[in-house]
Structures are given as C-alpha cells and as structure tokens.
NUFI-396345 format. One record per atom (N, C-alpha, C): x, y, z. Coordinates in steps of 0.02 Angstrom, whole numbers, plus 50000, padded with zeros to 5 digits. Layout:
! NUFI-396345
XYZ/...
//
This chain:
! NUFI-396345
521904884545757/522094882745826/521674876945851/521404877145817/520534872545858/520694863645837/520794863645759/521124857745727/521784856445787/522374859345813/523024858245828/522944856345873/522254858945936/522144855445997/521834850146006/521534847745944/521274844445943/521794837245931/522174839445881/522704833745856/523254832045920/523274839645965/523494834746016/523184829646078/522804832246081/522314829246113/522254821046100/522374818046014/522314812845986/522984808846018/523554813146028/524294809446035/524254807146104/524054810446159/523994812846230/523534808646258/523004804146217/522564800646238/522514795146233/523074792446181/522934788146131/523214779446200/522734776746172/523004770346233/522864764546213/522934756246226/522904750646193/522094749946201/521804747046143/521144746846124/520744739746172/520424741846217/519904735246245/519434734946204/519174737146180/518724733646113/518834728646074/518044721046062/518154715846069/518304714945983/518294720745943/518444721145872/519374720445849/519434716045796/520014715545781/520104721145729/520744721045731/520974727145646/520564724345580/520464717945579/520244715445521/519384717445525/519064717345592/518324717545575/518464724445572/518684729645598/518604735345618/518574738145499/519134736645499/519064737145428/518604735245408/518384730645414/517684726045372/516954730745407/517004734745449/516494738645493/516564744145436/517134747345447/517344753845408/516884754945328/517204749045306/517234749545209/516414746345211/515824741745261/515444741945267/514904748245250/515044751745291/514744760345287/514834763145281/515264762645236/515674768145169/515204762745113/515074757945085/514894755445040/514174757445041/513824758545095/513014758345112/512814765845082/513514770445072/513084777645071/512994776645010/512414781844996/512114784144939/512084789244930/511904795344969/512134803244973/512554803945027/512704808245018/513394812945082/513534817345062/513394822445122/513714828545110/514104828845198/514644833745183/515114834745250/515644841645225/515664841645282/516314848745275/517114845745273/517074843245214/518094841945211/518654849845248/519064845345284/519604851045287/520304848245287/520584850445218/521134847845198/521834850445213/522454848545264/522954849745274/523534848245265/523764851745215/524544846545192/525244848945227/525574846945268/526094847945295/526764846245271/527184848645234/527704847745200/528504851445223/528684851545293/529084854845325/529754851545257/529864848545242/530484847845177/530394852845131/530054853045097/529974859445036/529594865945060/529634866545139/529274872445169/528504874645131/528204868745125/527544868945093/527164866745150/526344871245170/525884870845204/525334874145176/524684870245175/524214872145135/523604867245176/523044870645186/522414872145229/521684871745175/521444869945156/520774871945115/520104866445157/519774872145154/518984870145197/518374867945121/518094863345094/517694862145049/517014858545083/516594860045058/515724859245074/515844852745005/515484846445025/515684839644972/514894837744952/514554837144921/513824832744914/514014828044852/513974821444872/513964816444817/513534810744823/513514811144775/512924803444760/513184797744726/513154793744746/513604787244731/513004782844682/513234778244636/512694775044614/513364768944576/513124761044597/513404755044587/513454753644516/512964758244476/512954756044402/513684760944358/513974766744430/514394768944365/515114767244398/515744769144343/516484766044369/516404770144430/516804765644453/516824771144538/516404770644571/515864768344575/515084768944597/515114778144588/515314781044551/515204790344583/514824791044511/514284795344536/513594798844493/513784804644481/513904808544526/514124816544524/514254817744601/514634824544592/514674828444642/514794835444635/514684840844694/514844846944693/515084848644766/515874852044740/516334854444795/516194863544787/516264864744841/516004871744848/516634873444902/516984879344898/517564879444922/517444889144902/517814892544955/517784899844969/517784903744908/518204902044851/518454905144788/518084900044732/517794896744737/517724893144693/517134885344700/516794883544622/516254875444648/516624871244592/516434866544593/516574863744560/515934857644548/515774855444507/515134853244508/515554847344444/515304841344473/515614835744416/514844829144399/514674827844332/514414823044323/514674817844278/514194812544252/514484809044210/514664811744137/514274818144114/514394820244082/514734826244066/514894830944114/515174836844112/515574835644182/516174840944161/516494844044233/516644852344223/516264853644289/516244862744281/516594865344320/516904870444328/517264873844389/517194881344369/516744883744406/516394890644437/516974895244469/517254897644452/517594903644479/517284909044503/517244910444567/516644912944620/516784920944616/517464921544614/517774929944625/517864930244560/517924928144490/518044931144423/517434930944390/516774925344425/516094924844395/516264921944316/516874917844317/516764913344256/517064906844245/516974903644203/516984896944210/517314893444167/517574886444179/517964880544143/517454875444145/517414873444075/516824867444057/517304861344010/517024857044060/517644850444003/517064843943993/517174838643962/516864830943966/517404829644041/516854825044079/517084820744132/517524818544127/517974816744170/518554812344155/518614811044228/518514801544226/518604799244290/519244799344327/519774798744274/520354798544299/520514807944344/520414813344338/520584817944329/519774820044394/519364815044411/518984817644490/519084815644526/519634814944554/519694813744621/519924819244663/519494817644737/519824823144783/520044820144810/520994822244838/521054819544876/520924817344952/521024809144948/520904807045020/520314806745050/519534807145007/518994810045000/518594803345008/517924804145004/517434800445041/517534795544971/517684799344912/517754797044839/518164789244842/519034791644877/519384787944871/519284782444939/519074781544973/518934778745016/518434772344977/517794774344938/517344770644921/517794764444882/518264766444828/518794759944795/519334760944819/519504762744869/520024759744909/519984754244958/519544754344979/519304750145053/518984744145042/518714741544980/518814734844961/519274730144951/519754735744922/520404732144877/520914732744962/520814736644991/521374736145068/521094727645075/520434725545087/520394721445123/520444715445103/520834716145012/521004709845004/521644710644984/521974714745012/522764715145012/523294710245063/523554706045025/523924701345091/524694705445095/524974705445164/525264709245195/525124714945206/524624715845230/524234722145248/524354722045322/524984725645351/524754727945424/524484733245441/523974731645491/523614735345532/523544735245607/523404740445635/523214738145707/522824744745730/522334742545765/521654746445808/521854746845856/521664751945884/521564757645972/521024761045974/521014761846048/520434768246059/520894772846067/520464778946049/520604786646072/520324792646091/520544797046141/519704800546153/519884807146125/519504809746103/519364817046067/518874821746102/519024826646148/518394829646161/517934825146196/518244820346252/517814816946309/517374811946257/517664811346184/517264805846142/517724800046125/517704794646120/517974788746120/518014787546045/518474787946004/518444785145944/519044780145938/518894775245861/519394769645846/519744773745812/520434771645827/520954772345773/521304766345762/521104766645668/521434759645633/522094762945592/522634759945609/523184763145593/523264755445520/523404759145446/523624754245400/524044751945340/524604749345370/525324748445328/525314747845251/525394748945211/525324746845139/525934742745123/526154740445069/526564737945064/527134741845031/527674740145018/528104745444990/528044748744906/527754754144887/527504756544842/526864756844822/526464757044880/525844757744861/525514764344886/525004765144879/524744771044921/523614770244876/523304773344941/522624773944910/522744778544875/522214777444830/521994785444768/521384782144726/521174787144706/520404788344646/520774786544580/520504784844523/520134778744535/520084773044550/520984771344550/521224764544558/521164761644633/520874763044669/520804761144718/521504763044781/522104756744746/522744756944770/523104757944697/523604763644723/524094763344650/524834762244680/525244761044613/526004759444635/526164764644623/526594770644653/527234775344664/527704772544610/528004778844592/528514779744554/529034778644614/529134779844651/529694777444707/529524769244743/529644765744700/529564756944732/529494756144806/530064760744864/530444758144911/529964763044967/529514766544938/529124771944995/528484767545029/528524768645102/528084765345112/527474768045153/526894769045165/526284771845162/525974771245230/525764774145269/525624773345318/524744777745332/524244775345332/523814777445345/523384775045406/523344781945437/522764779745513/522124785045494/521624781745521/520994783045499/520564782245597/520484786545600/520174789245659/519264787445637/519024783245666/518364783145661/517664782045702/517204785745697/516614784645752/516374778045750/516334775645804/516214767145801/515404766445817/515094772145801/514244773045818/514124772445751/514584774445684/514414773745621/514774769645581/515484770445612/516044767545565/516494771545526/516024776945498/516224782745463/516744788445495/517124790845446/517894794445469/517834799345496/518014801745542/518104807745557/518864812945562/519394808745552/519994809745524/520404804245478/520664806045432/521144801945387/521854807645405/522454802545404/523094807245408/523494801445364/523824805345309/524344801345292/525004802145296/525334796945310/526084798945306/526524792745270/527174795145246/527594790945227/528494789045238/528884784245225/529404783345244/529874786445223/529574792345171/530014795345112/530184803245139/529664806245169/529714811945179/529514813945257/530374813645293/530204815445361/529644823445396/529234820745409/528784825345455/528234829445405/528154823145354/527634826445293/527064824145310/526404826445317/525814822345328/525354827745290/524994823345289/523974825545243/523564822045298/523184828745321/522634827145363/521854828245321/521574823145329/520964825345289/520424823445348/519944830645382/519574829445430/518744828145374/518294825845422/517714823445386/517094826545436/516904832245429/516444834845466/515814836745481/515244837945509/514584836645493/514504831945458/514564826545450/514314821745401/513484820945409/513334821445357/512624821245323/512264816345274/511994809945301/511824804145263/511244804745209/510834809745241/510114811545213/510114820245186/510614821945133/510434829045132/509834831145102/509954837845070/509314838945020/509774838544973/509434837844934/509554834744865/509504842244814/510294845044800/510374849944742/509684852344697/509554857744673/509024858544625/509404854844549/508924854844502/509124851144455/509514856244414/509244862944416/510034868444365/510464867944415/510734865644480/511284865744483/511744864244477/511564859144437/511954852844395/512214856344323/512104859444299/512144862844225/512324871544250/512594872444173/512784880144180/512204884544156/511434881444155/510894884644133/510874890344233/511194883744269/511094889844350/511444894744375/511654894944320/512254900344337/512414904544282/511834909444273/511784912544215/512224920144214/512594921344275/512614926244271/513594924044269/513704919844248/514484916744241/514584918144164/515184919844152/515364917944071/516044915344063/516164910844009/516764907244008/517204911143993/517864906644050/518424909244061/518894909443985/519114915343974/519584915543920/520234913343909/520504909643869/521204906743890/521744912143867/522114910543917/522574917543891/523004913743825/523254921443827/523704920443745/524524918043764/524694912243758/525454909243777/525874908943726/526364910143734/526884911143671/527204902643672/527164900943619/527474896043614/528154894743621/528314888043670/529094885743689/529664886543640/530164891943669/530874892043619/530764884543572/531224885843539/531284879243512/531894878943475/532194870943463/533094869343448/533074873643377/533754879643397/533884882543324/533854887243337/533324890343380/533184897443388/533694901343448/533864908643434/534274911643478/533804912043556/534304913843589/533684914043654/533914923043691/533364922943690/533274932143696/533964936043751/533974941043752/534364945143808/534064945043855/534454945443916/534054944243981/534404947444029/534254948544099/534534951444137/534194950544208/534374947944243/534094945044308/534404946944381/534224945944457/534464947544495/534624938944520/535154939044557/535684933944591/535444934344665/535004929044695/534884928044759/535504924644790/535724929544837/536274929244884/535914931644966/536014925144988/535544928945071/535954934145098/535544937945133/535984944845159/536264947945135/536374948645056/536934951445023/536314957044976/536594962244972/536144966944909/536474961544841/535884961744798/535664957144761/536224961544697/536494953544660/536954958644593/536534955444540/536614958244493/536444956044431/536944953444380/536414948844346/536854943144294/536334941644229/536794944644174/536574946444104/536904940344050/536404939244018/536324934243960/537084935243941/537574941843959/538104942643922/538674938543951/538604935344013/539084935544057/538964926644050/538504923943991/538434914643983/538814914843926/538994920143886/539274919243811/539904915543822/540294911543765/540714907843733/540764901343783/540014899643831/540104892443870/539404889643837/539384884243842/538644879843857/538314882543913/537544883943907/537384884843982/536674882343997/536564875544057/535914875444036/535514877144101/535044880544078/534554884344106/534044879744148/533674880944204/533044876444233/532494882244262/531904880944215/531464887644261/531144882144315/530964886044372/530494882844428/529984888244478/529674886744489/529284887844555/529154885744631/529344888444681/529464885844734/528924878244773/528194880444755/527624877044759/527454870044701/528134866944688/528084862344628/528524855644663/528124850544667/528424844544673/528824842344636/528614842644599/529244838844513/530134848444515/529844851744548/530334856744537/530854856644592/530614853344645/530924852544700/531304847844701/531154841544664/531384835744648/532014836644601/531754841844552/532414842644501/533104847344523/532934847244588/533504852644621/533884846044634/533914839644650/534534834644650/534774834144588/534444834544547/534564832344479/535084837644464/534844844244460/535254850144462/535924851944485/536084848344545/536614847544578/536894840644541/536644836744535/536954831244521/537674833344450/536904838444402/537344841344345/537904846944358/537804849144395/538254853144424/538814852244449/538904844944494/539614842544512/539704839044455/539504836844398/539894834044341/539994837244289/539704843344250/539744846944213/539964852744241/540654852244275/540974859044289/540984864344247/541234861044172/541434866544129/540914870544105/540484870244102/539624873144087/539344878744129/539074882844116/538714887444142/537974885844169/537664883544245/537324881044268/536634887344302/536214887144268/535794893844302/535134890844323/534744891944383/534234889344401/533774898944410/533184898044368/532834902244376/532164902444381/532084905544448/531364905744494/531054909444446/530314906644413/529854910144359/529234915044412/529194912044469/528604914044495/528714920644553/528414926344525/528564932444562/528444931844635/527654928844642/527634928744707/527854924244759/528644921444743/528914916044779/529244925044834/529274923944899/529484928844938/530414927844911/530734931044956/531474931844986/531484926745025/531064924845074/530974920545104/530994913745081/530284913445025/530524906345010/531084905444977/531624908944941/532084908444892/532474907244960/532594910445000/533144909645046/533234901945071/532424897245089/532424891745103/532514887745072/532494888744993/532954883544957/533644884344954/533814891744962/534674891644960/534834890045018/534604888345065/534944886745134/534904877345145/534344875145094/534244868045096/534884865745036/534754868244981/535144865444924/535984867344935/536174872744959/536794876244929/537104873844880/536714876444830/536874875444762/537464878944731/537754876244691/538444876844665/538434883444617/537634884744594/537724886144545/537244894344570/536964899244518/536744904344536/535984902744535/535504906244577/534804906244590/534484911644574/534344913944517/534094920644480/533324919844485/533004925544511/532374925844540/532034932144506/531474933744494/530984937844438/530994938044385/530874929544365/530864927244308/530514927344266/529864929944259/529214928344254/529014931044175/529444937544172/529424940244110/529744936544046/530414934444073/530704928844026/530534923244018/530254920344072/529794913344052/529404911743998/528994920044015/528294921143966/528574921343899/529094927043880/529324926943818/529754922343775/529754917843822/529904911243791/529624904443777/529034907243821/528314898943802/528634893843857/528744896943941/528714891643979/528104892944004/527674888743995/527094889444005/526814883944076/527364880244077/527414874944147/527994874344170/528044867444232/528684867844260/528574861444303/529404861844302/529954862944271/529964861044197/530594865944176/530814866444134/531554869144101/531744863744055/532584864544052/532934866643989/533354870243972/533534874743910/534274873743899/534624870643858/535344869643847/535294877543797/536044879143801/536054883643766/536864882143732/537174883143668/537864882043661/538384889943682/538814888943649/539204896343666/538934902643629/538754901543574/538434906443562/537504909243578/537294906743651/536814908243655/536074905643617/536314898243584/535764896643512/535554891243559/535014887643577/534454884043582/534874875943563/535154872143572/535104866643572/534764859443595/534534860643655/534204857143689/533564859143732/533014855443749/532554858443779/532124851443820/531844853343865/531684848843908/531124849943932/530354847343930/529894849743972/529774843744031/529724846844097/529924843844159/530464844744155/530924840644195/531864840344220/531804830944229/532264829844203/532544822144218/533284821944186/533664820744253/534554819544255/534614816244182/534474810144192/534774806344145/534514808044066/533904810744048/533954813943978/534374819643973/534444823644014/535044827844001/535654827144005/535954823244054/536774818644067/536774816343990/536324813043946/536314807943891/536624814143832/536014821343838/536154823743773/537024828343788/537114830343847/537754833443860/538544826643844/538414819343882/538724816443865/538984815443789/538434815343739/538684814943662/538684823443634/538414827143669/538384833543603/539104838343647/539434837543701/540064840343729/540614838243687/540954843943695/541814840143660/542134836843709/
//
C-alpha cells in the first residue's frame, strides 16, 4: 500500500521543471555518481506489472556490491540476500544459498548470466552508452514525493533498444518496440530512487525498480562470506532425476486429461479420442513469456490446419482455475485447453517450456519442438501432410 501511495503521489505532483539543469546535464549528473561508487549497498524492491498475461510479481532484495574499473563491467562481486534465498557472485564463483532447503547451487561466473534486473549493476554500463546515443529523447521535471522534491528524467530509446547487463543497451527481438524509461532521482546525490520501465508493445506493462536506504560507505562482508567455507551448515542441492524428451519414432504414452471449459463441470479427453488424425500437442505454463507468446502461434495453426487435432496442455499444477480461465477468456482458442499436466510432461522429458509434439494417426512421435515457433512447424506440417 505504502509503494501505491506513494506512486500516486508521483502522478499528482508531477509539474514543469524550474531547474537551471537540462535533460542532457541532468544525465551527465546521474551516470556521474553512478560511475564514482565503489561500494553500495540498498534495499531493491522489484515490481513487475503485466496486466496482459495477468502476471504481477513483488520481490524485496538487500544488494552489496563492489565495483572495481579493472574488471568487464567494472563489477567485482556482489551478494543479494532476498527472504528465501542469497546469492553471492564473484569473479570466480556464482553461489545461490537456498535459505528454507539449507542447500546450494555452485557454478563458474558468468558475466553474461549476473545481471539484476534494472539494478545499480545495469545502470553502471548503461548510462555511458545512453549518453552517447544520438536520438536519444529525453526530458526533465521536478516532482515531490513525501514534501521531497525530486528530478524526474524521463528517456526515449530508439526503436529496439532497451538497457540491460552486460551490454549496456541491447537490440530486442521485436525491432518496432519502443522503450521508455523515467528515472526519478535525488538531486542532493544524483542517485535513483525510482527506475520504472515501460514500453510501446505491451499496454499497461511496467517494472518498477525502487532504490532504498542507499548506503555509499557500508561494512564490508567478512571474508567466508564470499565462499561456501561460511556456510557450513548448507549442502549441495541434488539435481533431480529427468526423463529424457520423447523422441521422433517413439509411441507417445496413454493419457487422459481434464478439458477446461469455464463454468462447465470439467469432461475428460483421452489419448483415444486423437487416434486416426495428426495431432500436435503444446505443453505450457501460465508464468512463461515465450508460452504466452506461442498462444498466437497456436491459433495461427489452428485456423490453418483444420484437419488436425490441436491440444494445448497446461504442465503446471499450480496454475489456479483462475489463471486457466484468463487465458481462455483472452485467447478463445479454437482448440481444447487440458490442464494437470504435470504427470505427463514428466513422463515424457518436458523438462521446459514451451514445448511442441506432432503426433501422426497412429499416435507415433513425428515431430518435436523445444520452445514453439509458427513457422518451424507450418514448414514441417506443410511438406510431411497429404
């Protein structure tokens, strides 16, 4: 509640900036003292708002990092500490502490693979490269928060770009999306006290990333807390045992599933009732970007491959009635939405998602797909159909 009054408070206040700073110094202030830190620690609180795929997600993380010019990134290490879980990253190791199982994942670093988003991280190589971006609009205001006066630099990207770790700015797989970031900042430091992003692609989607207590001078971690010598009472996490993905040739098991129909007592639909058609299968999870995405794709196959048997099946138990209902009420899909999938997934080695399964008339494995993309499947149905 406290964040929501606050965010209105930001809309309600917001007015043309008398300050003798342009968008351009205000930037050049910003990425100034972001470049100067050397430690920081602050309370991130991360909010993703996704009213399209009925996705909303909240996480509070404790951040300490130490920056140093001699490595990529200028980043030395850091450790995120978050309710369930730390995560502790150097140049040489990356650990993640599982707080409620008391065990752990140990890998080699990988710069590409630390970034948090929207984070003090991505800010440090982003905010050089903004300021030598031509067609870069921007524009500065004041705003008051809590009887406090802060800048807000609102800043256009160009079409297909967006900030991120490590690349500073990266190009989108969607060319035509365009990026909109405002950055709320104390003009006593320069330093953020809100980032929100939004874009041209997804009406009423935003990422708020607040920046709190900020701490220039912390204490400085003990030295085992850097290593798994400090955390002796952790033992590594075991990987479970996954059955490996069907594969072309092989029959694909008996099955028997329930048919999400809103309001309706639920019927069931058995592996028996796909026999003497083609039928191709898509497992998903409601909480999946790439799964949400393949629901056009899905339809797309669906108004062209009439003659085919079309099944979309939810793998993840704990998707509610609810969320199943909000994709059948967004998609109205042509085709059936079979939900408590989880057992058949497993016994078939879907071990991610999406994921896509041709099957011929007799139930045998022809095709297989990890992710969903229209056009590799339009390609293999166009030549392998009569």
């Amino acid at each position: 509640m406290r964040t929501t009054l606050l965010l209105l408070c930001l809309a309600t206040f917001t007015f043309k900036s008398q300050a003798q700073n342009s968008a351009a110094q205000v930037l050049e202030n910003f990425n100034a003292a972001v470049q100067k830190i050397k430690h920081i620690e602050y309370t991130g609180i991360l909010e993703i708002n996704n009213p399209g795929d009925d996705y909303f997600h909240k996480d509070t993380t404790l951040l300490y990092v130490e920056f140093d010019k001699s490595y990529p990134a200028d980043l030395y290490r850091y450790i995120r500490t978050a309710k369930t879980y730390k995560r502790i990253y150097t140049t040489q190791e990356d650990i993640i502490l599982n707080t409620s199982d008391k065990d752990y994942e140990a890998k080699r670093s990988d710069l590409s693979d630390a970034g948090i988003y929207h984070s003090i991280l991505t800010l440090r190589v982003a905010l050089p490269q903004l300021l030598n971006t031509e067609q870069l609009e921007k524009t500065v205001s004041d705003t008051v928060i809590n009887n406090r006066v802060f800048v807000l630099l609102k800043v256009k990207l160009p079409e297909g770009k967006i900030i991120d770790f490590p690349t500073g700015i990266n190009q989108l797989s969607l060319k035509t999306i365009v990026s909109l970031h405002t950055f709320v900042l104390d003009p006593d430091t320069w330093l953020p006290w809100l980032l929100i992003y939004e874009n041209s692609h997804n009406k009423g989607y935003s990422v708020k990333n607040y920046f709190l207590d900020i701490n220039l001078n912390p204490s400085a971690p003990s030295p085992t807390t850097w290593t798994l010598a400090g955390y002796p009472d952790f033992k590594k996490k075991s990987d479970p045992e996954l059955n490996p993905f069907i594969k072309v040739g092989e029959a694909f098991p008996d099955w028997e599933l329930p048919v999400f129909q809103p309001g309706k007592t639920p019927q069931t639909l058995s592996s028996s009732h796909t026999k003497g058609k083609f039928t191709l299968i898509e497992f998903w999870v409601k909480n999946c970007g790439p799964c949400q995405e393949a629901f056009k794709d899905m339809k797309q196959l669906s108004q062209k491959y009439q003659s085919i048997n079309i099944l979309s099946i939810n793998m993840e138990d704990k998707d509610t009635e609810k969320d199943l209902d909000f994709i059948y009420r967004r998609e109205q899909p042509l085709y059936p939405i079979l939900y408590r999938g989880s057992g058949l997934a497993k016994a078939i080695g879907v071990n991610s998602y999406p994921r896509g399964i041709l099957l011929d008339e007799t139930g045998k494995v022809i095709f297989t797909i990890i992710g969903f993309n229209f056009e590799k499947v339009d390609t293999f149905l166009k030549t392998y159909l009569p």
